[in-house]
N, C-alpha and C positions, 0 to 999 in steps of 0.2 A: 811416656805413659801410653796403654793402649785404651781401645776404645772397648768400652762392654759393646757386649754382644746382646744387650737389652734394653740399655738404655738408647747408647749412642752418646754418653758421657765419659769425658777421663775415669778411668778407673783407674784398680793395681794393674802393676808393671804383666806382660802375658805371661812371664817363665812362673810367676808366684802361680799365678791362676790355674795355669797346668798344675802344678804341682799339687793346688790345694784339690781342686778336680780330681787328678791321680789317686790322693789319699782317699777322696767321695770311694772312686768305682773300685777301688781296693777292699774298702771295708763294707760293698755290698758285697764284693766276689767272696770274702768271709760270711755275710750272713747276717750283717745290718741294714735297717734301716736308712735309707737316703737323707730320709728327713731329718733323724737324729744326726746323722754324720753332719748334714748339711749347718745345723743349731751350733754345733760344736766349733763352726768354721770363725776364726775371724770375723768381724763386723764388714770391714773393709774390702775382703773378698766370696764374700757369702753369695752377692745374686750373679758376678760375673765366672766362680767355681759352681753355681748351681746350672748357668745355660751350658756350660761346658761338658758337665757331666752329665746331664739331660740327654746333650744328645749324645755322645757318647756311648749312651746306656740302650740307646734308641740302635745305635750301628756295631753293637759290643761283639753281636755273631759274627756280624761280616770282618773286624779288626784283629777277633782272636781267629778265624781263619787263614786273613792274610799273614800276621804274622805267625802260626804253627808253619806257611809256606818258607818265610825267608828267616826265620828260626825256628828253627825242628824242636832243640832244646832249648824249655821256657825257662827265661830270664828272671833274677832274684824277684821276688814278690812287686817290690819297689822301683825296680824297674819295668819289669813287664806292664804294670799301670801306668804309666807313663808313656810307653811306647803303643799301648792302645789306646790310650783318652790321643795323642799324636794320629797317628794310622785313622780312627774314626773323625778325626774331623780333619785329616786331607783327600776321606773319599767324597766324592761330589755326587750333590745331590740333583738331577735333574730341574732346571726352574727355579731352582734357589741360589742365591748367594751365598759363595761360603765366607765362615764369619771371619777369618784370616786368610793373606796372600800366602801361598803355599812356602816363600823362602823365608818369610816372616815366623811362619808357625816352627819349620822345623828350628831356623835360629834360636827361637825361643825354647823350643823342648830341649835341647842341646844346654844352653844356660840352666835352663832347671834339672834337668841330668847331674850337671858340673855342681852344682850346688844337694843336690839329693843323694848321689851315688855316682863322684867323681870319675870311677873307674871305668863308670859306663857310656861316659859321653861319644868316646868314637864310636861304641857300638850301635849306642842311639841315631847318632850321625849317619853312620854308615845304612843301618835299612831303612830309616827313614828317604832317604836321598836314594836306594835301589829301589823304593816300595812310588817312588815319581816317575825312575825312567822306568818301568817296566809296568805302570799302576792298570793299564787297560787289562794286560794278559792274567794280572796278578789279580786285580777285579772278577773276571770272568772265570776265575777259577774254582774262587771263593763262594761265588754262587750257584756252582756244583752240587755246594753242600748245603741240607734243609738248616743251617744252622748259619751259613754265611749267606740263604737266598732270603730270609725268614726272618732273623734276628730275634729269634723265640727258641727257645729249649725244645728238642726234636721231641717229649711226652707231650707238652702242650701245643704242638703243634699236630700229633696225633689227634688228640682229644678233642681239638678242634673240628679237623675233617671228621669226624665219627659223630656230633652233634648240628654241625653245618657244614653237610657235604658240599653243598654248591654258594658256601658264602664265606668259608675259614680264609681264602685268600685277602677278602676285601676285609676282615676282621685282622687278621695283621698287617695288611697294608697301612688301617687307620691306628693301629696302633704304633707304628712307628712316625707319627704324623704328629707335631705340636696342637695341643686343641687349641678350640678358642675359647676367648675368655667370655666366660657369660655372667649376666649378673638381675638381682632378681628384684625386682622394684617394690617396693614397701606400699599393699594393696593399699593402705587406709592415705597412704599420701601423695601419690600419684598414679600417670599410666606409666607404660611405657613406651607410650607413643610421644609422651611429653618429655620423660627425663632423654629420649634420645633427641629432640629438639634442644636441649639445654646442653648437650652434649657438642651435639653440632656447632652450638655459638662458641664452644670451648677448642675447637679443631678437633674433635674427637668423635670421629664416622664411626657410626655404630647404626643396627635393625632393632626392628622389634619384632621377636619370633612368631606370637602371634599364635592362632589353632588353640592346641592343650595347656600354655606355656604363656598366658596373658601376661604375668610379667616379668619375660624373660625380657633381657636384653643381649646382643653378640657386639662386643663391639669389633671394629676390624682391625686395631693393632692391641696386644694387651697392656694394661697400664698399671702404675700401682696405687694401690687406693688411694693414696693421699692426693691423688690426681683426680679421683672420683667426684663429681660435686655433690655435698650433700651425705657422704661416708659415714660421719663422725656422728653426724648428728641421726643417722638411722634409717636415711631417705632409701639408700639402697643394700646389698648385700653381694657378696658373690658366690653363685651357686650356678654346679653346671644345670642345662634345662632337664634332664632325665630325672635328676635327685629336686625339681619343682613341680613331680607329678604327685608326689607321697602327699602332700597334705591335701590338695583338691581331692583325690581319691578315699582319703582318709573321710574329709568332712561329708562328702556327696550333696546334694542338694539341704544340706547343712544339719546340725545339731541344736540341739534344745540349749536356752539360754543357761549357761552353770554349767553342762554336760562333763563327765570324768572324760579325761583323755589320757593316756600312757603311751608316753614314749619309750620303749623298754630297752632299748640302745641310742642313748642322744649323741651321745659327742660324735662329734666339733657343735652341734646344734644347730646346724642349717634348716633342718624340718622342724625341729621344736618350733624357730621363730615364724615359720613359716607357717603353722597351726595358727598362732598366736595373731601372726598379721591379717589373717583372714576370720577369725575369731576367737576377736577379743575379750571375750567371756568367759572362756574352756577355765573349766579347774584340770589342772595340767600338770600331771607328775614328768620328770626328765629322770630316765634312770639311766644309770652307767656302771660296769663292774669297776670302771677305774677312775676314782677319785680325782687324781691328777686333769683324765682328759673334762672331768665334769668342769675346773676353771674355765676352758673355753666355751663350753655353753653358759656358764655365767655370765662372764665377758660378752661373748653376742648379744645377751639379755638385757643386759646394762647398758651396752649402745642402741641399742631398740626399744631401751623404755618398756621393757614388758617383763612380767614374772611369772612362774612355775616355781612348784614345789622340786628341788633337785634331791636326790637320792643316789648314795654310791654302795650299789649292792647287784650280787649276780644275779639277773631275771630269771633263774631258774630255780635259785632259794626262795621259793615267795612268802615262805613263813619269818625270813627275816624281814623283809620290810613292807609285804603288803597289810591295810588297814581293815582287810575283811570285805571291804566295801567294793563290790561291780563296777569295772567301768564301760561306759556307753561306747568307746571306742578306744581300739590299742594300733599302735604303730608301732612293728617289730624291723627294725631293718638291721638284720641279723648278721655277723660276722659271717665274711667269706672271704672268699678269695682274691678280691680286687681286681679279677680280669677283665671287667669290662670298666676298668678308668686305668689301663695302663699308660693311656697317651698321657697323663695326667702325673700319674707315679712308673715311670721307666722302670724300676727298680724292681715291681712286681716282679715283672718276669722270672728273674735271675735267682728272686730269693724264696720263690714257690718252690714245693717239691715235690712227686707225684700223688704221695700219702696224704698231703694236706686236705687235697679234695674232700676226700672220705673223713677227714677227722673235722673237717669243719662243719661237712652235713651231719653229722652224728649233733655236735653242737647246737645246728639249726633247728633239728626234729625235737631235742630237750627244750628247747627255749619255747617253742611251737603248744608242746604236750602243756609245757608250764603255765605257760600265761593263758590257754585256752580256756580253764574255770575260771580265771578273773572274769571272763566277759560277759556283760548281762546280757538276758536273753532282749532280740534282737538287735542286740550291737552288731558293730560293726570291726575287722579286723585286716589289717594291710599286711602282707609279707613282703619282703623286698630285701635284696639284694642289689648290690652292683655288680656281678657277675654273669656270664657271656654262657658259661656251663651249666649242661640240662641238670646235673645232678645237684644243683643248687638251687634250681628254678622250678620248671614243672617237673621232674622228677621229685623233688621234696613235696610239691604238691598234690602230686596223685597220692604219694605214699599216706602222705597228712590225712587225704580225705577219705583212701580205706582205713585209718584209723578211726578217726570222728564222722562215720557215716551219716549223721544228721545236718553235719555242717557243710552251706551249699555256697561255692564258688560261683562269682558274677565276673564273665566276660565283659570290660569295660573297654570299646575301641580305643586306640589312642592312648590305652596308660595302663591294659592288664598283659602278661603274657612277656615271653623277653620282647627285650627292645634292644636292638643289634646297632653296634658304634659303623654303622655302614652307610655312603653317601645315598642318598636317594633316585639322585641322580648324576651324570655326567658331569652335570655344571655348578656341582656343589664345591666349594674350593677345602672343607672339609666336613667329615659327618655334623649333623646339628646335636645329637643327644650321647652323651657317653652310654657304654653298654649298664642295663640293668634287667631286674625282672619282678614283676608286681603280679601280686596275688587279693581279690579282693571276698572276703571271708565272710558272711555274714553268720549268727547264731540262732534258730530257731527260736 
């Protein structure tokens, strides 16, 4: 048996895990989803095929480099996955451990070869074992290229320096970096100065972030919830700290008891409960275009003991489901691009295309236009994104506000304006907040 790469428990055998891995970065290099691929997996190899292919996904530029080196012409579909999920996890990472001994991995990809596409196993054999004696010069070559030094699609790598000339480095640096696990303390029943005390008695080192972000917590290894104390019963949640600024900002120095609240894009509904933990009074619609994802803000709502009106309809039909009635405050966090939580969803990268951009801000500006006569005069309204690009962020907002000339944007420190997945400093061991970008709207 080997050992996960996440636990540090017996898991499946390593040639299975490659392989199920393989099929992962296969079926993003087509044009899925990681997380679906990942649902599909086996039970029994799901979280030791999801570190694999995570990272994987993280070193995918630098492994299809190396290998276009010591194979020109790319290998059946099925192999060639294979021989990259191989190649990216025996390049070595600076300060880290890697999660197999190098004679161990290849043996293993070789089995899963023999077992996947028998035909291939010497070939797999063979540059895996040249891609060891030669990996410094074959490394340095790779990172010639913005695609093997980057580990980002050479457009997004553009678009980056053309938005943050003097920070796109340290934006994909952290995106290639595992986040940390954060988690968001349930205001009405603790701090987080306490649940990391309760932590501590459990061996489980963790902060409290503390500033904008009362109750965040980071802990320092990640775990899985059922390891969490207090999970089940609603004590805590996991949410990174950037996506724990939306409802403080939303409520501001708070809303009237009853107040309408709309969330016009809920699921998974981390910010729905998040409204809700902080007040408990909000009449609270959760709208989603997708029925399916609206289950899981259910579900978070049920483990939290709290309720909202759920509605599954597009925020931009509002003659299908709004009730006429003004709300005091709306929170839009608008489909995008996901680039600023790559570290989070690897997969982003590979499966964005340069046009998405533009077809997703067009999205944003209808949803924007749409729900803007919902809101009563002087409410209040949040835009947000989790995206790193200006054309999702303040460029949707300039354009917003020569639209709606009367409606006046409030600079708030610490939670308007992007927020870059970039360490603060030197001695941070990784950024604290995933990338996003908040807008706070007020209506005459």
């Amino acid at each position: 048996m080997s050992q996960s790469p996440q636990s540090g428990h017996p898991s499946a055998p390593l040639h299975r895990l490659l392989a199920q891995a393989a099929d992962a970065v296969q079926g993003v290099r087509d044009g899925k989803s990681l997380t679906d691929l990942l649902a599909r997996a086996p039970a029994d190899l799901r979280p030791g095929a999801q570190a694999l292919a995570f990272a994987t996904l993280r070193r995918l530029g630098s492994a299809e480099a190396v290998r276009q080196q010591l194979a020109p012409k790319a290998p059946p579909p099925r192999v060639n996955a294979l021989l990259l999920v191989a190649l990216a996890l025996l390049w070595p990472e600076p300060g880290v451990e890697p999660m197999y001994a190098d004679h161990t991995l290849v043996d293993q990809a070789v089995k899963a070869a023999k077992q996947r596409a028998p035909a291939s196993a010497a070939f797999i054999n063979a540059v895996l074992r040249r891609f060891l004696r030669e990996r410094q010069a074959l490394m340095a070559a790779a990172e010639r290229s913005p695609l093997g030094a980057f580990n980002h699609p050479a457009w997004w790598i553009e678009k980056l320096k053309a938005d943050w000339p003097t920070q796109w480095q340290a934006i994909l640096a952290a995106n290639n970096r595992p986040p940390p696990m954060t988690l968001r303390v349930h205001a009405q029943q603790a701090t987080a100065a306490t649940y990391v005390e309760r932590l501590a008695a459990l061996g489980m080192p963790a902060r409290a972030l503390g500033g904008a972000t009362p109750q965040a917590v980071v802990l320092d290894r990640p775990a899985p919830v059922s390891a969490l104390p207090g999970f089940d019963e609603g004590l805590v949640s996991v949410q990174d700290a950037a996506a724990q600024l939306a409802a403080p900002l939303l409520i501001g120095t708070g809303l009237r008891p009853g107040a309408r609240v709309l969330d016009a894009c809920a699921a998974p509904g981390g910010k729905t409960a998040h409204l809700l933990e902080i007040e408990p009074d909000l009449q609270l619609t959760a709208l989603d275009a997708d029925a399916q994802r609206l289950t899981r803000v259910q579900d978070n709502l049920n483990r939290l003991q709290q309720k909202a009106t759920l509605k599954a309809a597009d925020a931009r039909q509002t003659a299908a489901w709004w009730d006429g009635q003004p709300f005091d405050a709306i929170l839009l966090d608008a489909p995008c691009s996901a680039s600023g939580i790559v570290r989070r969803h690897p997969d982003v990268r590979w499966l964005r295309r340069p046009d998405d951009i533009a077809a997703l801000a067009t999205i944003q500006a209808e949803l924007l236009d749409a729900l803007w006569p919902l809101l009563a005069p002087g409410g209040r309204l949040v835009y947000a994104t989790c995206s790193v690009f200006r054309a999702e962020g303040q460029a949707q907002l300039d354009a917003f506000l020569q639209r709606q000339p009367h409606a006046k944007s409030h600079a708030v420190p610490g939670f308007t304006g992007h927020l870059l997945p970039v360490a603060e400093n030197a001695s941070q061991p990784e950024p604290p907040l995933d990338g996003f970008f908040y807008a706070l709207i007020t209506k005459p």
